[in-house]
Backbone as numpy.savetxt, mean C-alpha at the origin, in Angstrom:
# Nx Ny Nz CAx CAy CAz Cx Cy Cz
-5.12 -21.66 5.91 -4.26 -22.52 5.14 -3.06 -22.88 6.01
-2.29 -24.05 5.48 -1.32 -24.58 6.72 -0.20 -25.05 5.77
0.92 -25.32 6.26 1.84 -25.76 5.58 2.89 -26.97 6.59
2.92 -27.73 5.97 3.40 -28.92 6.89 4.75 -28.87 6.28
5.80 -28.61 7.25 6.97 -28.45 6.97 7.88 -29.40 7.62
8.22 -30.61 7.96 8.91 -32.05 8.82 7.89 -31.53 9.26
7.76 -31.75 10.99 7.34 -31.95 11.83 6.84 -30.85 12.41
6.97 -29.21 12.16 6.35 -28.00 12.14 5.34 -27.72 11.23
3.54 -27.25 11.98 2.71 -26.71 11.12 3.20 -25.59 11.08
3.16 -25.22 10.24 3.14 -23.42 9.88 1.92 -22.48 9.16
1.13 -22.15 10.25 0.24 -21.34 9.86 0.30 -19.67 8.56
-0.29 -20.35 7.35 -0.16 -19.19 6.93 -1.23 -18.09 6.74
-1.14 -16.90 6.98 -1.81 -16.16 7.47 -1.96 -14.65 6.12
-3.23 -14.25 6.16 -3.76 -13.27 5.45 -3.76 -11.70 5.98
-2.81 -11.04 5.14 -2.56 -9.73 6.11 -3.11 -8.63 5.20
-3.84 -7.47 5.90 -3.62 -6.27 5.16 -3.14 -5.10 5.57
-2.53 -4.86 4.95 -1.44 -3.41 5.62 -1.87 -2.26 5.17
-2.16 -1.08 6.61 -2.77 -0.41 6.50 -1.22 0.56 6.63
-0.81 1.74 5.94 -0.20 2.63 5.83 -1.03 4.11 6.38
-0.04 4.58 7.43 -0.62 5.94 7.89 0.44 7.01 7.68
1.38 6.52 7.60 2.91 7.32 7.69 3.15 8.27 6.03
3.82 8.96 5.54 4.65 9.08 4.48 5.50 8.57 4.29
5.25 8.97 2.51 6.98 8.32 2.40 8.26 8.89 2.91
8.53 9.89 3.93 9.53 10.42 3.99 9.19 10.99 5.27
9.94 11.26 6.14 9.34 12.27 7.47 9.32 11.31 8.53
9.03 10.17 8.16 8.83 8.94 9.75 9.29 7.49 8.87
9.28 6.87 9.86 9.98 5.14 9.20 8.57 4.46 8.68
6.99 4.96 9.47 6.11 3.98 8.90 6.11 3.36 7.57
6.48 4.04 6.31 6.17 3.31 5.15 7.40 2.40 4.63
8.52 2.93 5.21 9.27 1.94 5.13 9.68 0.33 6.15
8.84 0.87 7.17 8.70 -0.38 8.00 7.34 -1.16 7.42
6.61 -0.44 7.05 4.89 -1.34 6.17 5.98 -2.17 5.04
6.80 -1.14 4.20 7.33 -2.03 2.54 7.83 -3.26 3.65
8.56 -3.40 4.58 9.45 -4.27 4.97 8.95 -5.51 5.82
7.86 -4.96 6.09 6.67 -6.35 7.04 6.25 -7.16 6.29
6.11 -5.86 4.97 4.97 -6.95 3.31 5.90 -7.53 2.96
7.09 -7.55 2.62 7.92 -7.89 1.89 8.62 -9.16 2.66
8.40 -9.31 3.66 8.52 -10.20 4.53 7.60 -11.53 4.88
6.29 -10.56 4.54 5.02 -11.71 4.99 5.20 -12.36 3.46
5.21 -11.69 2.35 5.19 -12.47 1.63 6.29 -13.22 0.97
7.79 -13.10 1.53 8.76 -14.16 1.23 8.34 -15.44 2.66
7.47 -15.20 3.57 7.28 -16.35 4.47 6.20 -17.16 3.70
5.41 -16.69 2.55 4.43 -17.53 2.29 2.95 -16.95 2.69
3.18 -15.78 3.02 1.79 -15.57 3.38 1.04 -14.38 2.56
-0.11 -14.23 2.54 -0.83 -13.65 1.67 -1.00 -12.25 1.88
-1.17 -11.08 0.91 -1.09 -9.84 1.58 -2.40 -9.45 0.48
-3.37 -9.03 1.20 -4.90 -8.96 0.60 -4.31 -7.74 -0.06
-4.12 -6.23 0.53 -3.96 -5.47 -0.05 -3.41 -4.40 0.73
-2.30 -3.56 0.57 -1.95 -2.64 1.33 -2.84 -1.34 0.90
-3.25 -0.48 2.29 -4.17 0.42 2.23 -3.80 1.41 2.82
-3.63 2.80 2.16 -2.82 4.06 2.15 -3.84 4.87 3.13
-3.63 5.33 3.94 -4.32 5.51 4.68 -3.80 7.30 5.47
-4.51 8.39 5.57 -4.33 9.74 6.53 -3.13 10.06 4.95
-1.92 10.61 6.42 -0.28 10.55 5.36 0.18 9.36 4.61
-0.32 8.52 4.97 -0.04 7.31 3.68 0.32 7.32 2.73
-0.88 8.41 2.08 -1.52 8.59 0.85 -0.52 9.29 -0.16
0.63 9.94 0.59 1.89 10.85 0.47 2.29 9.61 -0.75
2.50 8.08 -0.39 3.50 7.01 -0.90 3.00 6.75 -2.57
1.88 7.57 -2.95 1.31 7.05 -3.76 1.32 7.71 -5.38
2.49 9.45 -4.54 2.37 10.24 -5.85 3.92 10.02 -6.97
3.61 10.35 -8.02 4.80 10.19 -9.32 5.54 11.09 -8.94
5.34 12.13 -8.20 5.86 13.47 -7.98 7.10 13.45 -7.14
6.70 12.18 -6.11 8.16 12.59 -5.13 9.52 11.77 -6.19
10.44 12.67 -5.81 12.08 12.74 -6.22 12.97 12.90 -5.39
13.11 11.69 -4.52 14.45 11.49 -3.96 15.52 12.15 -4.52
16.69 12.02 -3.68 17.81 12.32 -4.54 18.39 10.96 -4.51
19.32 11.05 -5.69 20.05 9.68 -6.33 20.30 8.45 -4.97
20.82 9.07 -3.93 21.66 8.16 -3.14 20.95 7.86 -1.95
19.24 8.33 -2.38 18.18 8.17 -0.82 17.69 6.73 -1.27
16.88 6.01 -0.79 16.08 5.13 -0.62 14.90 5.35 -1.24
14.31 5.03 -2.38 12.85 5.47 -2.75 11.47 4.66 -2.59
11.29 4.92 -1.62 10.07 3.99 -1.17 9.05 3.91 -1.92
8.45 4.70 -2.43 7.77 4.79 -3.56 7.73 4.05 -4.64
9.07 3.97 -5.07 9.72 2.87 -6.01 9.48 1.74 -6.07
9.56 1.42 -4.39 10.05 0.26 -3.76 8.31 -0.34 -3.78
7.68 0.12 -2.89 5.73 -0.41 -2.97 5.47 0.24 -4.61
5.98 0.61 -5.64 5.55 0.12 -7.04 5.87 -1.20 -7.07
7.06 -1.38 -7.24 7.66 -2.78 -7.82 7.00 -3.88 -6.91
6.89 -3.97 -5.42 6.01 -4.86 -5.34 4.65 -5.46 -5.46
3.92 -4.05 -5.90 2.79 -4.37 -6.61 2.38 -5.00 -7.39
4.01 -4.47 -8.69 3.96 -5.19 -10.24 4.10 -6.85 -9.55
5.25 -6.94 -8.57 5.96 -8.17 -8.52 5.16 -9.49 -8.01
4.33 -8.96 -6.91 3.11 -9.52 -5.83 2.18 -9.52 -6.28
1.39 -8.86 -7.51 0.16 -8.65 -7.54 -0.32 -8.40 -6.34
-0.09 -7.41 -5.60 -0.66 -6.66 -4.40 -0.98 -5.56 -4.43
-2.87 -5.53 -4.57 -2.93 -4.20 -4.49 -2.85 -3.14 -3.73
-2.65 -1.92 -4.52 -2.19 -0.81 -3.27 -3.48 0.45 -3.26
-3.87 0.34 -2.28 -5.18 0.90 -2.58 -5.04 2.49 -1.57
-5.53 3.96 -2.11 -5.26 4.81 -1.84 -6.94 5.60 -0.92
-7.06 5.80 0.02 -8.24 6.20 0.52 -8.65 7.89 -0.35
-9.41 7.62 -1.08 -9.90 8.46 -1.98 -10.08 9.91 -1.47
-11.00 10.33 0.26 -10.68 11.20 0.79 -9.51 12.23 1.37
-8.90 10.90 2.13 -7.37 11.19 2.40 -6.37 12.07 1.43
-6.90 11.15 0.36 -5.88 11.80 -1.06 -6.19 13.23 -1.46
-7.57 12.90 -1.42 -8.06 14.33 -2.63 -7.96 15.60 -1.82
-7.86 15.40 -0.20 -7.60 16.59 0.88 -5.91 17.20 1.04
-5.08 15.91 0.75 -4.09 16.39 0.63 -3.40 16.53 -0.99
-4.32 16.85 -2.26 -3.60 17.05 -3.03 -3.06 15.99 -3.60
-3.13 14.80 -3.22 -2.69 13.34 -4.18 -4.44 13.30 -5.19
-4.14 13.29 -6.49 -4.98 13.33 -7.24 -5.17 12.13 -8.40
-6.08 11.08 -8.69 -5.94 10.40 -9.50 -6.29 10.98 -10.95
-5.50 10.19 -11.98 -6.58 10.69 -13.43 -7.94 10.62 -13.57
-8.65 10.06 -13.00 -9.85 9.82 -13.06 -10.10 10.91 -12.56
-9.75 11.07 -11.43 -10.32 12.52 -10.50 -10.02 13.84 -10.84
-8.55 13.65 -11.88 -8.60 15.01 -12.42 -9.29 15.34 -13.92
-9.83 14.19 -14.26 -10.85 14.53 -14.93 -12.00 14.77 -14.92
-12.62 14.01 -13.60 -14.30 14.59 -13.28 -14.35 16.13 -12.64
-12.79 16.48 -12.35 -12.68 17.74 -11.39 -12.18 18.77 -12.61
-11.77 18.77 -13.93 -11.54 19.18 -14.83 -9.92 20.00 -14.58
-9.60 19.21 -14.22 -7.96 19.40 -13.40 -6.83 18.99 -15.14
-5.75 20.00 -14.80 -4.87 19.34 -16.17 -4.02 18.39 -15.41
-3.78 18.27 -14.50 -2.80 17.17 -14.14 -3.02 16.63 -12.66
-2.64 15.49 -12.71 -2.91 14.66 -11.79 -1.59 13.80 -11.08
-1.84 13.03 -10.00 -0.04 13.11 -9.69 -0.17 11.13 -9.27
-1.29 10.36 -8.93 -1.34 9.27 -8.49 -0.60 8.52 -9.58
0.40 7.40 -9.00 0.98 6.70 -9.66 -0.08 5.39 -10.15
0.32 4.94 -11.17 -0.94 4.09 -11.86 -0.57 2.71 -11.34
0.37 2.46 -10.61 0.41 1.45 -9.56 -0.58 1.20 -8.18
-1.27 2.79 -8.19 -2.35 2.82 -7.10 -3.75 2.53 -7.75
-4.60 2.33 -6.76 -6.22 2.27 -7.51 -6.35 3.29 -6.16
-7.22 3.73 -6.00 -8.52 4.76 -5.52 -9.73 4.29 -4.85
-9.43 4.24 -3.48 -10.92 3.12 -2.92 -11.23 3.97 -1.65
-12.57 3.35 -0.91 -12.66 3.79 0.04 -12.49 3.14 1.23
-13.37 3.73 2.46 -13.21 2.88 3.57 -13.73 2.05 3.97
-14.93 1.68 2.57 -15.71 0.63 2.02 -14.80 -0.38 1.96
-13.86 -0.13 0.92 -12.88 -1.51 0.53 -12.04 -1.82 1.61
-11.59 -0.62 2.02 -10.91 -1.53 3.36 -11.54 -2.48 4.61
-12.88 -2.38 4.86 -13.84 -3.05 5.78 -14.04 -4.24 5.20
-14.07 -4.27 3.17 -14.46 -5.39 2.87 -13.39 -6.40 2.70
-11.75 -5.57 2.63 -10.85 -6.51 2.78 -10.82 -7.06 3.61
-10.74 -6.44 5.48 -10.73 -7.58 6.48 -11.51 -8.36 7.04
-13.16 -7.98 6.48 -13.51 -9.46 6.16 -12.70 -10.94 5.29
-11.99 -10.74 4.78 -11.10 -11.98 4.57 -10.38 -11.70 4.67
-9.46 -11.14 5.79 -7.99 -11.67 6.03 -8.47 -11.91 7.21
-6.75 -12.26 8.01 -7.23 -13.06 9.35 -6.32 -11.48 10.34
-5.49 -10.82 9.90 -4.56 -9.61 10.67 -4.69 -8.21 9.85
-4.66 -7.35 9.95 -4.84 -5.98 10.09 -3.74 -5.52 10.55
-2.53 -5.03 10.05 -1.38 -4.79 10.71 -1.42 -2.92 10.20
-0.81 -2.23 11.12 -1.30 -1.22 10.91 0.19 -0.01 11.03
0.19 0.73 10.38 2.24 1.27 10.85 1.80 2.31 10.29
């Protein structure tokens, strides 16, 4: 897709952001919120951000900043609601480190579960089938 702006094309471009980092401990997830949040005030499309290894950290109800930190967590909810961008959690990744969906703590007969319902639960299926349609793979 293209956008003719005067006399500049501007290519717009299909990204999916792959998250490896936590939310806390390294800058990756807050440099991923800040690339997305970027690609998509330029106009460009964000297939789906994909939680990926420590990623998967960004995805639980559980973490609690304190008042005066930055909550990244927060921050990739609201653009989910805001973008319709999904945020998709690698199902292995998660369930090894203890990020648990409801679904999963019910087939596992678990009382509680910690995935925020802003995430869905996919594999490395969905991520292969996302970049078949995008055009970048950005990866942090």
């Amino acid at each position: 897709m293209a956008l003719l702006l005067g006399p500049f094309l501007l290519l717009m471009s299909k990204f999916i952001i792959q998250v490896n980092g936590p939310a806390y401990g390294t800058s990756a997830s807050v440099n991923a919120l800040r690339f997305t949040q970027a690609a998509l005030m330029g106009g460009h499309q964000v297939v789906c951000v994909f939680f990926y290894q420590d990623g998967v950290y960004n995805s639980t109800d559980f973490s609690l900043p304190a008042s005066d930190e930055y909550d990244v967590v927060e921050h990739w909810q609201q653009l989910a609601v805001q973008h319709r961008v999904p945020l998709v959690n690698c199902v292995s990744a998660a369930l090894r480190r203890g990020i648990v969906s409801e679904q999963d703590a019910n087939e596992n007969a678990l009382n509680h579960w910690n995935v925020s319902q802003s995430f869905i639960m996919g594999g490395l299926g969905e991520l292969i089938t996302s970049i078949e349609s995008a055009d970048r793979l950005i990866s942090f």
